[in-house]
N, C-alpha and C positions, 0 to 999 in steps of 0.2 A: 842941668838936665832940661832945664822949660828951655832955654835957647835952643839948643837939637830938637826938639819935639817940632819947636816954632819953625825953625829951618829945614828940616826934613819931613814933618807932618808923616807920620806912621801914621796905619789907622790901630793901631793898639799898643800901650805902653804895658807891660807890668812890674811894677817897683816890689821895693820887700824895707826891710830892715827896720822902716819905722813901726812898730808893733801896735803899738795905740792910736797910729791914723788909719786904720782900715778904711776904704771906702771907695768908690768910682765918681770919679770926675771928668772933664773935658778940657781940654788947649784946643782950641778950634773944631777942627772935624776930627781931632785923635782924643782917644777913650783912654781914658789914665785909670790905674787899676792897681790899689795897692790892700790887696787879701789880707794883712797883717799874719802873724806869728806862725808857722809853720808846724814847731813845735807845741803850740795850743790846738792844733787841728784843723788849723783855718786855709782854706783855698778859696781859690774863684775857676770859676767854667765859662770860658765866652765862648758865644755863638758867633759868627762869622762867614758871608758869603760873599757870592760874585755876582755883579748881573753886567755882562759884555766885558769890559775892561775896570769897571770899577769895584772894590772891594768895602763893605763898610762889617762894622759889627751889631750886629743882630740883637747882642743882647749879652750880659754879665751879672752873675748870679753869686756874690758872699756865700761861700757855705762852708761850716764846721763838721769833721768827722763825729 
């Protein structure tokens, strides 16, 4: 997964599976995003814009139902 991120540089990953590592992190200029458990309520909301041709993320927010 970090090779693709590093070679294609998204600007937003979101991962899942591992339930105990919630949390936002960085590979470069891409926002790595792993909400943990689904099934415990857990999501994230990123913000996201444009200004001319470049895209970055604004902002990513953990939150439980």
């Amino acid at each position: 997964m970090r090779n693709f991120i590093e070679e294609f540089r998204p600007i937003l990953v979101v991962t899942g599976h591992i339930h105990e590592s919630a949390g936002v992190s960085t590979i470069g200029k891409s926002t790595v995003v792993n909400p943990g458990s689904l099934a415990e309520g857990k999501y994230a909301l990123a913000e996201i814009s444009k200004n001319g041709d470049e895209w970055k993320v604004d902002s990513v927010s953990l939150l439980s139902l």
